[in-house]
GUZA-115695 format. One record per residue (C-alpha): residue number from 0; chain; y, z, x. Coordinates in Angstrom, 1 decimal, padded with zeros to 4 digits. Each point is the difference from the previous one (the first is absolute). Layout:
<recs>
REC vomar dotor  north     up   east
REC   NUM     A      Y      Z      X
...
</recs>
This chain:
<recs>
REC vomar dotor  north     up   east
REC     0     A -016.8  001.3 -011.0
REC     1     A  003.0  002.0  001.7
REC     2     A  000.8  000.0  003.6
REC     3     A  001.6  003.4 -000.4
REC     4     A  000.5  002.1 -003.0
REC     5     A  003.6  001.1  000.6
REC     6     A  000.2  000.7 -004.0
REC     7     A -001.4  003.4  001.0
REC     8     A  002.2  001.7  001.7
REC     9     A  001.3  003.0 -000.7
REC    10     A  003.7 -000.2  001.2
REC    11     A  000.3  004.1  000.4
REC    12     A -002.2 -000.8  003.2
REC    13     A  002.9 -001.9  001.5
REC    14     A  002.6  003.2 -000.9
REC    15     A  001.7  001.6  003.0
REC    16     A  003.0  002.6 -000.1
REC    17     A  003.2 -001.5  000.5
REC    18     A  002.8  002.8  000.2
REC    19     A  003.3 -001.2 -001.4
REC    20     A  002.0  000.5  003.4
REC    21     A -002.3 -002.5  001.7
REC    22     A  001.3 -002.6 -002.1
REC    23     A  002.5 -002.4  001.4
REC    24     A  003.0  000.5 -002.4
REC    25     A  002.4 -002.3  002.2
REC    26     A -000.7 -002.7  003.1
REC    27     A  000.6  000.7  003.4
REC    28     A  003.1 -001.2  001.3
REC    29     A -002.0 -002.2  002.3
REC    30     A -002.9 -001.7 -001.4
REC    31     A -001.8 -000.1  002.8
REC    32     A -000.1  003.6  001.5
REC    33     A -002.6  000.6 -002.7
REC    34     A -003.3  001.4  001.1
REC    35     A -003.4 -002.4  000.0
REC    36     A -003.4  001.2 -000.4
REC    37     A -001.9 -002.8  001.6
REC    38     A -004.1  000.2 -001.2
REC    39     A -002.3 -001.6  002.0
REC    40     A -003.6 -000.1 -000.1
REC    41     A  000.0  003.8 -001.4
REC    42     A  003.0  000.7  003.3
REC    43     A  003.3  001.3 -001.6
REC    44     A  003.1 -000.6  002.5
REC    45     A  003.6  001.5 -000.7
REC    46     A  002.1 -002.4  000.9
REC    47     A  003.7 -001.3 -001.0
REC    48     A  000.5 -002.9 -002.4
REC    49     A  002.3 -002.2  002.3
REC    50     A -002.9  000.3  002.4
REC    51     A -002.4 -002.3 -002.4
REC    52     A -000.7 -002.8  002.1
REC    53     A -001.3  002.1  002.8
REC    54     A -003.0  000.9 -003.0
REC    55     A -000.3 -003.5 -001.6
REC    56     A -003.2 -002.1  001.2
REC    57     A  000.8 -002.8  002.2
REC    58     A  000.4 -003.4 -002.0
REC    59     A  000.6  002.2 -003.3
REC    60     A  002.1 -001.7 -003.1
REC    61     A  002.5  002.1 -001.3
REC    62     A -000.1 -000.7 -004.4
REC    63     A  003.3  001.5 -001.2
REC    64     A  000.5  000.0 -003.7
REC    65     A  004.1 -001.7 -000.4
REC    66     A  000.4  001.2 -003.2
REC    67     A  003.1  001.9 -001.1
REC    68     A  000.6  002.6 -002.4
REC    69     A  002.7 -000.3 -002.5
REC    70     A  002.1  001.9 -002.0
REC    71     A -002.1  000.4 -002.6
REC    72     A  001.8  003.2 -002.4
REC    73     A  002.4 -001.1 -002.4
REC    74     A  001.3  003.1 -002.1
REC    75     A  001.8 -000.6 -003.5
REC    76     A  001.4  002.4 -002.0
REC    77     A -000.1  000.0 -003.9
REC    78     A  002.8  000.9 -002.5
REC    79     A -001.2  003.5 -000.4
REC    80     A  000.3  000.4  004.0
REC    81     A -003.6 -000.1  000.4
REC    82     A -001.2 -001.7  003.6
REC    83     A -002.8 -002.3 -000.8
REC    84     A -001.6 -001.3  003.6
REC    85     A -001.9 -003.6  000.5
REC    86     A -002.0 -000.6  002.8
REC    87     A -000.4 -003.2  000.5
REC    88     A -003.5 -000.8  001.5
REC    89     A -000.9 -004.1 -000.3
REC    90     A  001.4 -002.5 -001.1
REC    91     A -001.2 -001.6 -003.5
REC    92     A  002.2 -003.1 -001.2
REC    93     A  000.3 -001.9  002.2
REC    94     A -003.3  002.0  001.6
REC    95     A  001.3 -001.8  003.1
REC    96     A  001.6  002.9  002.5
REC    97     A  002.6 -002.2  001.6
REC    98     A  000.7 -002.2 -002.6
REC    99     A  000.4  003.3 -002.3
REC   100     A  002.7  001.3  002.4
REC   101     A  001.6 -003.1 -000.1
REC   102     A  000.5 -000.1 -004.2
REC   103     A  003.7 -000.2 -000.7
REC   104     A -000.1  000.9 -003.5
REC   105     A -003.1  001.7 -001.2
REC   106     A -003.4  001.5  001.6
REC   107     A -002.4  002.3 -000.9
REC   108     A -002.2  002.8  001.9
REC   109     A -003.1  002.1 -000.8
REC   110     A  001.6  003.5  000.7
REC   111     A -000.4  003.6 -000.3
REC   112     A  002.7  002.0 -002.1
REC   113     A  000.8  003.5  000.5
REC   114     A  001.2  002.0 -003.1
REC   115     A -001.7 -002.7 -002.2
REC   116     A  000.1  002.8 -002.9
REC   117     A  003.6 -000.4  000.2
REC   118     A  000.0 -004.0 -000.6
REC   119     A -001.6 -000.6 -003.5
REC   120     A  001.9 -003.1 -000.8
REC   121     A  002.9 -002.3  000.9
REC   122     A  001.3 -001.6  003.7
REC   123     A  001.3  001.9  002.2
REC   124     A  003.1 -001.1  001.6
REC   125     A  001.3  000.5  003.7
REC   126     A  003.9 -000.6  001.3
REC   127     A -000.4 -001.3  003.5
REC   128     A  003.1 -001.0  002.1
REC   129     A -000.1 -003.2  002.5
REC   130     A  003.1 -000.4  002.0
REC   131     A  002.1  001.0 -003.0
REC   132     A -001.6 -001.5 -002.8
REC   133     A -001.8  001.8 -002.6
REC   134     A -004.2 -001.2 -000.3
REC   135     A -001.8  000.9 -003.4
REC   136     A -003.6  001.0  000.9
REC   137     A -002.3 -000.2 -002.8
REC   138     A -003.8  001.5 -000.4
REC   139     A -002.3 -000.8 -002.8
REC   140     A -003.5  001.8 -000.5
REC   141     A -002.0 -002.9 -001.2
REC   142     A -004.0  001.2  000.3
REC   143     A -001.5  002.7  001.3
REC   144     A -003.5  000.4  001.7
REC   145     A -001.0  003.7  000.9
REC   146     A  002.1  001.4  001.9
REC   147     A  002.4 -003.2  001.5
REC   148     A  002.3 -002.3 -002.5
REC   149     A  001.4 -003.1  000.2
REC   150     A  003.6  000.0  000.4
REC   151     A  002.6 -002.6 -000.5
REC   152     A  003.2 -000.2  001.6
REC   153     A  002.9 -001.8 -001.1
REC   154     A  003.3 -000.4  001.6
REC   155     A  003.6 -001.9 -000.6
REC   156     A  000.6 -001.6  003.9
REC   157     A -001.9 -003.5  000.6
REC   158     A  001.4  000.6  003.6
REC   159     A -002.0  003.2  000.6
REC   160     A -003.6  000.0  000.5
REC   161     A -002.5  003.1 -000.6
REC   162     A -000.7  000.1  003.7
REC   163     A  003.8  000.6  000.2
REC   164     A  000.0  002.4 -002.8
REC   165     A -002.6  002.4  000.9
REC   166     A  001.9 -000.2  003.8
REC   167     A  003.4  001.7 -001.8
REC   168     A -001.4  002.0 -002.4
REC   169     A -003.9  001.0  000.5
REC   170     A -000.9  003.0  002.4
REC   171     A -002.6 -000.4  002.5
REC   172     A -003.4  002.2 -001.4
REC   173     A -001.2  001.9  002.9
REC   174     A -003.2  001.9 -001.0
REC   175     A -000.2  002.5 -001.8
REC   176     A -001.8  002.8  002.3
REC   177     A  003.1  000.0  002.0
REC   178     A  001.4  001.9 -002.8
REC   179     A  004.0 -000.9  000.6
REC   180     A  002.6 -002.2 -001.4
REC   181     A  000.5 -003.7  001.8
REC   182     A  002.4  000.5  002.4
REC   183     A  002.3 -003.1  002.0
REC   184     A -002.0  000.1  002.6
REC   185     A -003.6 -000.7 -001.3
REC   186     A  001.3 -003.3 -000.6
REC   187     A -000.2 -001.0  003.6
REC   188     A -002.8  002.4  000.9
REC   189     A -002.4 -000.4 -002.9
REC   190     A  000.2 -003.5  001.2
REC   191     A -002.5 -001.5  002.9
REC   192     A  002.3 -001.8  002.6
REC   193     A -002.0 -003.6 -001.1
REC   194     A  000.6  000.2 -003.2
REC   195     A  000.7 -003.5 -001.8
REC   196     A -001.5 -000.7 -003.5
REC   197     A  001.2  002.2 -002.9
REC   198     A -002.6  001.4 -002.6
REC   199     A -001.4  003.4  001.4
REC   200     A  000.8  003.4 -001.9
REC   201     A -001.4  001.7  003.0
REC   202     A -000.1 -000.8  003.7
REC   203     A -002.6 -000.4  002.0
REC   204     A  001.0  002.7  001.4
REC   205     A -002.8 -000.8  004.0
REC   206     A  003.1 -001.8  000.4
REC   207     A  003.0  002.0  000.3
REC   208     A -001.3  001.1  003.2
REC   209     A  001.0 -003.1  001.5
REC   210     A  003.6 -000.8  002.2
REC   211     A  001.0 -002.8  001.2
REC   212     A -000.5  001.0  003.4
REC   213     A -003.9  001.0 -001.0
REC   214     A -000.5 -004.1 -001.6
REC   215     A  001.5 -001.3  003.4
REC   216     A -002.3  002.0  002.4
REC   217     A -003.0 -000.9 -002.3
REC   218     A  000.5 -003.8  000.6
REC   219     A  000.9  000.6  004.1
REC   220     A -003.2  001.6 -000.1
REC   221     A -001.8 -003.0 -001.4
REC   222     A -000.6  001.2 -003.5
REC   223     A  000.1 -002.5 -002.7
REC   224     A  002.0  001.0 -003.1
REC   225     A -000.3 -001.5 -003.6
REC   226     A  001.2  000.4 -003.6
REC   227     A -001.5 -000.2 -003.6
REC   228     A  001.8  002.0 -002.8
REC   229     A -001.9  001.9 -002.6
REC   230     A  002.4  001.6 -002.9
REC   231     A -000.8  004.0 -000.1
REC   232     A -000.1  001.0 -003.7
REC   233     A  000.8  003.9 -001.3
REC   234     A -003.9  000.0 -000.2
REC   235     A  000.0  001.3  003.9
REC   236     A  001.5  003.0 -001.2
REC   237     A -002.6  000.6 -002.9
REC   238     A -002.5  002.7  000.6
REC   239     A -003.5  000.1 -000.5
REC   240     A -000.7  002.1 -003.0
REC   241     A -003.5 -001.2 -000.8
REC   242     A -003.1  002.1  001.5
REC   243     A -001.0 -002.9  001.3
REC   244     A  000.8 -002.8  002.0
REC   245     A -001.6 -002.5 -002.9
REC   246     A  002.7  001.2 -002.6
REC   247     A  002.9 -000.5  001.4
REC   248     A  001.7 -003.5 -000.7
REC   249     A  001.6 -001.8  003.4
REC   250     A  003.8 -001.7 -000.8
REC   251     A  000.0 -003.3  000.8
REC   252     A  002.4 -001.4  002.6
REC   253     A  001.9 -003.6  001.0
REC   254     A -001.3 -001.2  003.0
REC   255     A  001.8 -003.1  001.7
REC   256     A -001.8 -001.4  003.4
REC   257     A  001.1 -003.3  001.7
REC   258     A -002.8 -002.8  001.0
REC   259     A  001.6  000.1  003.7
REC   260     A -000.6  003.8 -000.5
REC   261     A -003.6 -000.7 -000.9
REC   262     A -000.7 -002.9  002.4
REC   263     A  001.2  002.5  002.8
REC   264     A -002.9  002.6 -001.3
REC   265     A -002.7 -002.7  000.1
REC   266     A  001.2 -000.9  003.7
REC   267     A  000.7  004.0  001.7
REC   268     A -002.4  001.1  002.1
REC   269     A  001.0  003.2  000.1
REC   270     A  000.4  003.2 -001.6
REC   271     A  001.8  000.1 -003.2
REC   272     A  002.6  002.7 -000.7
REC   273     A  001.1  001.0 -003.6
REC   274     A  003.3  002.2 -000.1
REC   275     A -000.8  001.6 -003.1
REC   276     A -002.1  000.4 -002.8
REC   277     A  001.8 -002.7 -001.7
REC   278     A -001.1 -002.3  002.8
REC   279     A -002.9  001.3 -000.1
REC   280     A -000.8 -001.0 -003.6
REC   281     A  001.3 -003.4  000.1
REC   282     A -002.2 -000.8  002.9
REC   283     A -003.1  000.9 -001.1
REC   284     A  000.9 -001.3 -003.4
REC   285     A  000.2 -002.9  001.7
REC   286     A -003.4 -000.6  000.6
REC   287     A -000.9  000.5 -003.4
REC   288     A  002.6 -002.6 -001.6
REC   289     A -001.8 -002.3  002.3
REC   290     A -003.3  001.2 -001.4
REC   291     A  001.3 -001.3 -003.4
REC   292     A  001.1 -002.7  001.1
REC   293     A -003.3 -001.2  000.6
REC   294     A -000.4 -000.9 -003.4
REC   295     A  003.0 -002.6  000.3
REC   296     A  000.6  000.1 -003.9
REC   297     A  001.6  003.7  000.4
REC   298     A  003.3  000.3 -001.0
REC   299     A  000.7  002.6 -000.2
REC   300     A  000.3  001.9  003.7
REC   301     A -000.3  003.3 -001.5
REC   302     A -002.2  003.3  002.6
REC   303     A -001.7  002.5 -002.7
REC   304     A -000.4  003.3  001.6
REC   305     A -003.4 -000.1  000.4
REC   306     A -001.1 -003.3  000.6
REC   307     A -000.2  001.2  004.1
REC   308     A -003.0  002.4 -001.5
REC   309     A -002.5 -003.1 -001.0
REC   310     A -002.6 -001.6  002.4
REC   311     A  000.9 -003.3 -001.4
REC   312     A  003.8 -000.1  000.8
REC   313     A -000.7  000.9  004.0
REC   314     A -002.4 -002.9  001.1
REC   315     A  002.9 -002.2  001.4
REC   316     A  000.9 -000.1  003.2
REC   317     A  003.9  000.7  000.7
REC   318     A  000.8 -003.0  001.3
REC   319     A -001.6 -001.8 -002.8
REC   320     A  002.0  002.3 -002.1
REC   321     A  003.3 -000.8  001.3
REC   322     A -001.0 -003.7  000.5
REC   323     A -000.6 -000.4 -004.0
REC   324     A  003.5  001.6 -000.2
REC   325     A  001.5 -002.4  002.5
REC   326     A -001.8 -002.9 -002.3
REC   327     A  001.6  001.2 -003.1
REC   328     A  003.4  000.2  001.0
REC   329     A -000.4 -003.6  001.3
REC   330     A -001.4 -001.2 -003.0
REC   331     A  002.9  001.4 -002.1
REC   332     A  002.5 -001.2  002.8
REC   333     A  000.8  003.6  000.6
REC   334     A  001.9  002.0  003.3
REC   335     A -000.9  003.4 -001.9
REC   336     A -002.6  001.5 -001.9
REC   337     A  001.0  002.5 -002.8
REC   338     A -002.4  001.9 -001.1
REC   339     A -000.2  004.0 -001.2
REC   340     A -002.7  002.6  001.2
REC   341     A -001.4  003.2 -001.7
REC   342     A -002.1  000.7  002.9
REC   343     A -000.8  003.5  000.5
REC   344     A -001.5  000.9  003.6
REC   345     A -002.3  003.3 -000.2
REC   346     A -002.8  001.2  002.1
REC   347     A -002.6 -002.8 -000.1
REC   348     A  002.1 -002.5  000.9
REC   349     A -000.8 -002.6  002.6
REC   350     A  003.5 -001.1  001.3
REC   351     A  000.0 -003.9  000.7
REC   352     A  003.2 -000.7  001.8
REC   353     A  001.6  003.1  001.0
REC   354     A -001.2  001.7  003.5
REC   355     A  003.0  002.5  000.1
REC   356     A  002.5  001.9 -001.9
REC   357     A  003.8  000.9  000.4
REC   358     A  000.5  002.8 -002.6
REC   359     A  002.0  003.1 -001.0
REC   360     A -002.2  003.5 -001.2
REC   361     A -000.1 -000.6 -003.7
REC   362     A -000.6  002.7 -002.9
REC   363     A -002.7  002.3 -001.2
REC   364     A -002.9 -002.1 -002.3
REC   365     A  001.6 -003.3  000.3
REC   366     A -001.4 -003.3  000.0
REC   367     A  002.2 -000.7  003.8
REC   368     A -002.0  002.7  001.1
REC   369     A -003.1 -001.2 -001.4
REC   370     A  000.8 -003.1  001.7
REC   371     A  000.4  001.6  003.5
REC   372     A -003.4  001.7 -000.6
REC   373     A -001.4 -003.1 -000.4
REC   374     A  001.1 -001.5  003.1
REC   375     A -000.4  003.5  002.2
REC   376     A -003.3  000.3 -001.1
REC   377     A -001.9  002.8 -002.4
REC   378     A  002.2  003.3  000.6
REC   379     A  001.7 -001.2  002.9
REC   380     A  003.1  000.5 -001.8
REC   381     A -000.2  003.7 -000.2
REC   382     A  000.3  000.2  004.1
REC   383     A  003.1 -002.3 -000.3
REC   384     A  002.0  001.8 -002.4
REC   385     A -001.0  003.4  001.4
REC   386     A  001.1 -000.9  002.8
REC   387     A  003.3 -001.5 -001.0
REC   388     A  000.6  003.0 -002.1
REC   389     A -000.9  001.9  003.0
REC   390     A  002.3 -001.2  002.5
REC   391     A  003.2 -000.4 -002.1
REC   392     A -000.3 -003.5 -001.5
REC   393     A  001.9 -000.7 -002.7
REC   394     A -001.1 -001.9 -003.0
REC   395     A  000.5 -002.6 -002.5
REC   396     A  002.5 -002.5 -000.5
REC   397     A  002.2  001.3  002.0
REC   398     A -001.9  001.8  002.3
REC   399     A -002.1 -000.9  003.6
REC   400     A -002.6 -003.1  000.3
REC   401     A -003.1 -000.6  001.4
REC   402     A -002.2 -002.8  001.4
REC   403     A -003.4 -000.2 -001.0
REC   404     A -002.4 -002.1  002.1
REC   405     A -004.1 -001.1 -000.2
</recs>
């Protein structure tokens, strides 16, 4: 027996138009001049984003997702001067994201290649220059499944590692409905302000909103602020082609959360904040890895997309939840639980953690949107947008935020 029957859904019922010129090509040149919708209790406010705490419930935590977006692009060019592009998406050997991007001789990636017809057999080989010395950089195809391959790199310098590599020579992939080249610049503004652990190829981009001066005047207001990084994979930018919700197949992302993290969940008793989708996911995901975890033989700390949509997998309580999680990492002697999440979040859901939402207006028949129409409530998120798209928001990555609140 299903809760909810989010399979169903027809995603042309969450299709809006979105003129080209209302999408954010560039940033403002301050952050936080950006416009925020705030939603409350079916109330839309226009309001400015450096302005957030005056909207935030009192006693609210603030989840920010500390993940950083690297250069993910590397372009090689073959004898015949054809450009062959591989974007790397996650790590495969070691399957570990730091330890990969600390390998000092070899690595490989599950990637996506551009001009694949071009590449039918042989490495390709890249030049790069390090403070005057020439690098070798080598790429292998080694398997393919569908539409991503598993790449290996090779290089000649035990002194370099791939972290450092993909710093001098890979370009930062900004998405793709921005329709432009990477310029300088994106590399500081595509980049939220907290940013820490390397693995994203996208940023969550609810954060770039944020100054210094905005983090500040949240804490003198009394707003707790905390961190857990989930990695953002090119499957944010993947449409939905399917008629239905119940076709389309959810990426699956690395999620990274600290017991301190977790122990400060159990013990808030106020409202909890996620500042972005990403955040979003990884805390309701959450709950769920604790509803595994119930069976204390699981080993594998793995969220299938529609486990949230079963009877059986919503009986727990959240604090048991996070308490079985708290009693796993102990048992393994553990400071961080690793785990990876394919959790979609569609109209039906019954959100466990989460009571509000920091977010940016995302694109026509998405699964983001789907997600904020879960939250808003049934058709809720027609008023929003119209509204935004009313009074001059502008939208996606780099475009205006909102804050959605219960």
């Amino acid at each position: 027996m299903k809760i909810s029957n989010p399979r169903q859904i027809h995603i042309q019922d969450y299709n809006y138009e979105l003129p080209d010129e209302r999408i954010a090509k560039y940033p403002l040149i301050k952050r936080d001049n950006s416009k925020l919708l705030v939603y409350r209790n079916g109330e839309i406010t226009d309001a400015i984003f450096r302005n957030l705490e005056n909207f935030l419930p009192d006693n609210s935590l603030l989840v920010f997702n500390n993940t950083k977006v690297i250069q993910a692009r590397l372009h090689f060019r073959k004898a015949t001067g054809a450009q062959i592009e591989i974007f790397c998406l996650e790590p495969h050997s070691p399957n570990d994201y730091l330890l990969n991007f600390q390998q000092t001789e070899r690595c490989s990636w599950v990637c996506l290649i551009g001009n694949l017809k071009k590449w039918k057999e042989g490495s390709l080989i890249k030049q790069i220059d390090k403070d005057g010395e020439t690098i070798s950089l080598k790429a292998s195809r080694k398997q393919s499944h569908g539409d991503s391959h598993i790449i290996e790199f090779e290089w000649d310098n035990q002194d370099v590692t791939f972290s450092e590599l993909l710093e001098i020579v890979g370009e930062l992939p900004i998405p793709p409905y921005l329709n432009r080249d990477m310029e300088e610049q994106d590399k500081q503004t595509y980049q939220t302000v907290y940013s820490k652990i390397d693995g994203s190829v996208a940023a969550p981009t609810a954060g770039l909103h944020f100054t210094p001066a905005v983090m500040e005047s949240l804490k003198e207001r009394g707003v707790k602020l905390a961190e857990l990084t989930l990695h953002v994979g090119a499957g944010t930018f993947r449409p939905v082609k399917s008629e239905l919700i119940g076709e389309h197949v959810m990426h699956s992302e690395f999620i990274s959360v600290r017991k301190d993290f977790i122990q400060g969940l159990l013990s808030h008793e106020g409202k909890i904040i996620a500042v972005g989708t990403t955040s979003v996911r990884t805390l309701e995901s959450l709950y769920y890895i604790g509803v595994l975890l119930e069976d204390k033989t699981t080993t594998r700390l793995h969220v299938p997309q529609w486990m949230p949509y079963t009877d059986s997998n919503n009986v727990l309580s959240v604090a048991d939840s996070l308490q079985n999680i708290i009693a796993y990492l102990d048992r393994n002697s553990l400071n961080t639980l690793i785990a990876d999440t394919q959790i979609i979040i569609a109209p039906g859901y019954k959100f466990k953690i989460v009571d509000g939402i920091v977010t940016n207006f995302h694109q026509p028949q998405s699964t983001l949107l789907l997600l904020v129409s879960a939250f808003v409530g049934s058709g809720n998120w027609k008023s929003i947008y119209k509204h935004a798209l009313d009074s001059g928001y502008r939208f996606l990555s780099y475009g205006d935020s909102s804050l959605l609140l219960k």
